[in-house]
Backbone as JSON Lines, residues from 0, in Angstrom:
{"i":0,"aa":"X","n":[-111.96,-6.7,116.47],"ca":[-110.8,-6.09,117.12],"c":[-110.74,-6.49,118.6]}
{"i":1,"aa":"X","n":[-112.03,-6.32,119.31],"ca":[-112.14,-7.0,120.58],"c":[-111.28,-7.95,120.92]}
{"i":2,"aa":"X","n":[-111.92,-9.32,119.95],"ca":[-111.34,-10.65,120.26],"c":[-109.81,-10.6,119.92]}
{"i":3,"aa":"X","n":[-109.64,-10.19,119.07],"ca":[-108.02,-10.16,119.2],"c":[-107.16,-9.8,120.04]}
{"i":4,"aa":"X","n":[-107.6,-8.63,121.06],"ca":[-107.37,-8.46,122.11],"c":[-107.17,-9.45,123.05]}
{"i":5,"aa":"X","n":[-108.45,-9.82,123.38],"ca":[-109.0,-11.07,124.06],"c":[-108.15,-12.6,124.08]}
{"i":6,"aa":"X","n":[-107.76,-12.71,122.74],"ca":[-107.18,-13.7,122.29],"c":[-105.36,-13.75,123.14]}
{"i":7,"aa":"X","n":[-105.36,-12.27,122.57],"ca":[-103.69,-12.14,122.54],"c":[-103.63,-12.32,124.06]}
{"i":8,"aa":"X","n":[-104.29,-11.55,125.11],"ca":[-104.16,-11.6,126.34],"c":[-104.2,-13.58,126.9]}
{"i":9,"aa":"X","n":[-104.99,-13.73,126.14],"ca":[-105.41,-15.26,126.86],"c":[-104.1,-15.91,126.69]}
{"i":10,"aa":"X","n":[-103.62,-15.68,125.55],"ca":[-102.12,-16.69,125.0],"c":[-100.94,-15.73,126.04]}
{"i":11,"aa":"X","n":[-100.88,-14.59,125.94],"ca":[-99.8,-13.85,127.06],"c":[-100.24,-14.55,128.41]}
{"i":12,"aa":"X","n":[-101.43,-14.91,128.72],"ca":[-101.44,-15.53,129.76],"c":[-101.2,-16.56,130.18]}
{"i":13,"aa":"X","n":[-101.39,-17.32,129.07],"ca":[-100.84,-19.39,129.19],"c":[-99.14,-19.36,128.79]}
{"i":14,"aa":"X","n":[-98.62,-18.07,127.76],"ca":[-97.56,-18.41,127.83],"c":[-96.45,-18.26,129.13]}
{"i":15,"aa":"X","n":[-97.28,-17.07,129.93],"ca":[-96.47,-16.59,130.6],"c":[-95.95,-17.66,132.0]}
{"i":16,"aa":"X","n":[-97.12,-18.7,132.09],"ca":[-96.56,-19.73,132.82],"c":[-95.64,-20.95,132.0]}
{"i":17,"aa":"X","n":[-95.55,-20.62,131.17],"ca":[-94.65,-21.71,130.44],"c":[-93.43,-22.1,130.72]}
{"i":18,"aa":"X","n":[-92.71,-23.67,130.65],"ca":[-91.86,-24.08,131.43],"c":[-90.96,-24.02,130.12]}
{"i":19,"aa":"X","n":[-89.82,-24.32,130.28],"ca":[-88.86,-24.56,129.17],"c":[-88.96,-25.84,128.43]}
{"i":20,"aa":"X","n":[-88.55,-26.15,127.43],"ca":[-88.54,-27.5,126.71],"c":[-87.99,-28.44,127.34]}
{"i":21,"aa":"X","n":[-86.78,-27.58,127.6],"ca":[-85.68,-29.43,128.84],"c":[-86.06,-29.27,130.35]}
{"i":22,"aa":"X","n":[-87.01,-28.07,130.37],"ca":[-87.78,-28.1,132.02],"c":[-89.18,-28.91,131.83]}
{"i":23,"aa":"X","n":[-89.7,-29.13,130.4],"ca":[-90.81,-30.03,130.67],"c":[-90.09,-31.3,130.53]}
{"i":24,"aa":"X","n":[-89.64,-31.57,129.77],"ca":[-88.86,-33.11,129.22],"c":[-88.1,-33.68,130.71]}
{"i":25,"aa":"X","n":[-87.33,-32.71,131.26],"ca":[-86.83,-33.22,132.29],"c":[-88.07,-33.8,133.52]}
{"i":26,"aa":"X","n":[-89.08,-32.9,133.99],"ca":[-90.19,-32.96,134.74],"c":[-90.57,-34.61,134.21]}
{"i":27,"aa":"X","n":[-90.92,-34.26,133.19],"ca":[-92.33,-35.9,132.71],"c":[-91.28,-37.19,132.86]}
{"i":28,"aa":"X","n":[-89.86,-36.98,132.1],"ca":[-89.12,-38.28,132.37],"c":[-89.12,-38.8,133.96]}
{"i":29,"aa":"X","n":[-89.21,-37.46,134.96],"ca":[-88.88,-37.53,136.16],"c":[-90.14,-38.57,137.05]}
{"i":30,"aa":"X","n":[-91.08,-37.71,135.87],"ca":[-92.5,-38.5,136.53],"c":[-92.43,-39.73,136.1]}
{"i":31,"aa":"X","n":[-91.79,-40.0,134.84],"ca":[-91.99,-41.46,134.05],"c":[-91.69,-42.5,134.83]}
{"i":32,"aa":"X","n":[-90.52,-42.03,135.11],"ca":[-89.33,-42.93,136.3],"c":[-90.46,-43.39,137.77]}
{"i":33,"aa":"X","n":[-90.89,-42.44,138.04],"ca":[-91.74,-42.34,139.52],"c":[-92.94,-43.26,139.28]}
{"i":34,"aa":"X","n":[-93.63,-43.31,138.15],"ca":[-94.73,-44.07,137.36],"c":[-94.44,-45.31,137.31]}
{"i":35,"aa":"X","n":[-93.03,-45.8,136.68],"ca":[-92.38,-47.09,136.55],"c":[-92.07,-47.78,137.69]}
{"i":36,"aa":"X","n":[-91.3,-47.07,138.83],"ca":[-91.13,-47.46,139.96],"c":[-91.96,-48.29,140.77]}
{"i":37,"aa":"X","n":[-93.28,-47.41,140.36],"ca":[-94.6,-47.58,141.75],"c":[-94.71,-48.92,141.03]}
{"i":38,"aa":"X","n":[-94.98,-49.19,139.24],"ca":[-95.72,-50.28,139.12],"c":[-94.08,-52.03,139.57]}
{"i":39,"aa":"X","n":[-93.28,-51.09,139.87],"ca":[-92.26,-52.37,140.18],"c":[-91.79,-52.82,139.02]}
{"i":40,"aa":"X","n":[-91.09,-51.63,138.68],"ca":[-90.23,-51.35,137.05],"c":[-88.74,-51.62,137.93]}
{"i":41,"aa":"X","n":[-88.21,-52.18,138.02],"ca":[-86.6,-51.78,138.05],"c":[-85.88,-50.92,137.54]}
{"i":42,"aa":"X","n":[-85.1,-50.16,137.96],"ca":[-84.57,-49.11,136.6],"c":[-83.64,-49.83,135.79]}
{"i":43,"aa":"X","n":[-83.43,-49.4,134.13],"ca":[-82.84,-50.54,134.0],"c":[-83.26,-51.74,132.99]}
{"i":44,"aa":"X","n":[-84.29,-52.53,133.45],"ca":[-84.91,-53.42,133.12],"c":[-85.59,-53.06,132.01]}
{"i":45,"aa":"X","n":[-85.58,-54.54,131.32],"ca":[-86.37,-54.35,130.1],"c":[-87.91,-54.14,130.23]}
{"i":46,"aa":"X","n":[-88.49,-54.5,131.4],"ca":[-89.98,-54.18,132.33],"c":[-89.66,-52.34,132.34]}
{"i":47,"aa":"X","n":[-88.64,-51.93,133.1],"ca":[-89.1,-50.36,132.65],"c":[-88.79,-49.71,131.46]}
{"i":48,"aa":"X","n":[-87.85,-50.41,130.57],"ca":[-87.79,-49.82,129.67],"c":[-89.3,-50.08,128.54]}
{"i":49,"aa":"X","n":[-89.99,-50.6,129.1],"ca":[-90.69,-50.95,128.08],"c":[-92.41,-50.21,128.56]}
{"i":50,"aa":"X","n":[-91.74,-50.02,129.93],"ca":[-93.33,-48.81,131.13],"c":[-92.4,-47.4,130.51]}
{"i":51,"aa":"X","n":[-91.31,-47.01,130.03],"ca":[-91.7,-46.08,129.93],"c":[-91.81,-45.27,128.65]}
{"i":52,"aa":"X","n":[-91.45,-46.73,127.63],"ca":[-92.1,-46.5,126.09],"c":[-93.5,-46.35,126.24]}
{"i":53,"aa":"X","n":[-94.18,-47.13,127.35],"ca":[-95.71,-46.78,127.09],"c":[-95.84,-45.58,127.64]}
{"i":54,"aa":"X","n":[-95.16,-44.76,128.12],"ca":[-95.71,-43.36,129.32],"c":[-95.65,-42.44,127.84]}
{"i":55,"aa":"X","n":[-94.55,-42.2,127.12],"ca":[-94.65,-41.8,126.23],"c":[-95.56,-41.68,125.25]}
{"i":56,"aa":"X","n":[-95.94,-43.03,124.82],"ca":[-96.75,-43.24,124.01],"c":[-97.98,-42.64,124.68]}
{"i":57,"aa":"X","n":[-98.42,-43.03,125.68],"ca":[-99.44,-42.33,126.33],"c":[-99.63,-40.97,126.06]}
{"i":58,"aa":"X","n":[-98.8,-40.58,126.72],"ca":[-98.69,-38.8,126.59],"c":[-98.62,-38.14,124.57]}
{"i":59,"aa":"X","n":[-98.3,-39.53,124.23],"ca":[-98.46,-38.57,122.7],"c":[-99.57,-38.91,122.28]}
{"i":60,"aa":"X","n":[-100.36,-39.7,122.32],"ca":[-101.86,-39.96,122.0],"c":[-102.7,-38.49,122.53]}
{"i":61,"aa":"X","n":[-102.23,-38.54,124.16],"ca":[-102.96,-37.29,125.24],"c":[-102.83,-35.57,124.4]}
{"i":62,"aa":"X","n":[-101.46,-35.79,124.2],"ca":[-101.37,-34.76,123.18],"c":[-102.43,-34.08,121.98]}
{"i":63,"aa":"X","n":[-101.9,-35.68,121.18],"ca":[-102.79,-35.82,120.17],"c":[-104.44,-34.97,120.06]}
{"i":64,"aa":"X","n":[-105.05,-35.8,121.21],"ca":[-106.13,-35.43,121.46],"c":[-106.3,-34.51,121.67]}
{"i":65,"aa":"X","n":[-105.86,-33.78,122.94],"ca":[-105.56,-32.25,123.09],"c":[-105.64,-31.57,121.85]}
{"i":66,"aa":"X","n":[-104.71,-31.86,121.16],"ca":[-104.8,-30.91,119.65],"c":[-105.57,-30.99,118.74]}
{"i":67,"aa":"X","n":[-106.1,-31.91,118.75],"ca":[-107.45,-32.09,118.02],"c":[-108.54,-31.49,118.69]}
{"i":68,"aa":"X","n":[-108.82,-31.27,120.07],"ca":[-110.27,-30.78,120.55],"c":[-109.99,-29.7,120.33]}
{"i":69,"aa":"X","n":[-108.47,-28.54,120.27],"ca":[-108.31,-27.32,120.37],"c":[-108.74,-27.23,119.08]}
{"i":70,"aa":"X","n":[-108.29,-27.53,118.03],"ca":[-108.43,-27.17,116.86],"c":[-110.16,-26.96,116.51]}
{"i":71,"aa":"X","n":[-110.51,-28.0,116.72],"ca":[-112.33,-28.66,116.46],"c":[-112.86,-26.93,117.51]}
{"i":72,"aa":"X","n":[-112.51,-26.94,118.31],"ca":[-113.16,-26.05,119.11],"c":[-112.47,-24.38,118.54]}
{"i":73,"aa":"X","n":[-111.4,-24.26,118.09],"ca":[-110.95,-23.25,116.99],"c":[-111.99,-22.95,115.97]}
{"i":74,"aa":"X","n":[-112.64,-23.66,115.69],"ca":[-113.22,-24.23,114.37],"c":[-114.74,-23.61,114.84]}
{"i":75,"aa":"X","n":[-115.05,-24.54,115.79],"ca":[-116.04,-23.71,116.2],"c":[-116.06,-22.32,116.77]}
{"i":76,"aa":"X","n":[-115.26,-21.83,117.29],"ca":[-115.67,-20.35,117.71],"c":[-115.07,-19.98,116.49]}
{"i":77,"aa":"X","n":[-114.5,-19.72,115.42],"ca":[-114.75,-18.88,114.23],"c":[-115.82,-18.79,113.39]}
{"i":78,"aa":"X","n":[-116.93,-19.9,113.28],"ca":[-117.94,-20.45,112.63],"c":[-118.74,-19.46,113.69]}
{"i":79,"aa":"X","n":[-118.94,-19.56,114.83],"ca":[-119.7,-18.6,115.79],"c":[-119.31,-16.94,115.23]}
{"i":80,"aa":"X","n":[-118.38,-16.76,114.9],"ca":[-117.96,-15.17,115.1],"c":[-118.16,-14.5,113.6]}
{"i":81,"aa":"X","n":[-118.55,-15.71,112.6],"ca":[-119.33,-15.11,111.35],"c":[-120.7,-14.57,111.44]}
């Protein structure tokens, strides 16, 4: 009963800074653009269009991973709490 507590508070707490969907999407494209720029992307160009297929791709691998250590580590603290 504890941890559920524990739990619920931790997620009320990460959610409560949470940005909107077209407030993150807008942010990262914003950064994408800023990323492309520095490396001397033109906007435009098939050079940035192609820096910022990789920013993407990047960030969904980063994801990826992310969700995999959460899970693995899910995994482990329930295996702990038997």
């Amino acid at each position: 009963m504890e941890t559920t507590r524990i739990t619920a508070l931790v997620l009320l707490a990460l959610l409560s800074g949470c940005e909107t969907l077209a407030e993150e999407q807008e942010r990262q494209f914003k950064q994408d653009v800023a990323i492309c720029s520095r490396y001397g992307a033109e906007y435009g160009s098939p050079a940035h269009y192609q820096c910022m297929m990789f920013q993407q791709q990047r960030r969904d691998y980063n994801n990826a991973v992310m969700a995999a250590n959460a899970n693995y580590m899910a995994a482990q603290i329930r295996a702990l709490s038997y």
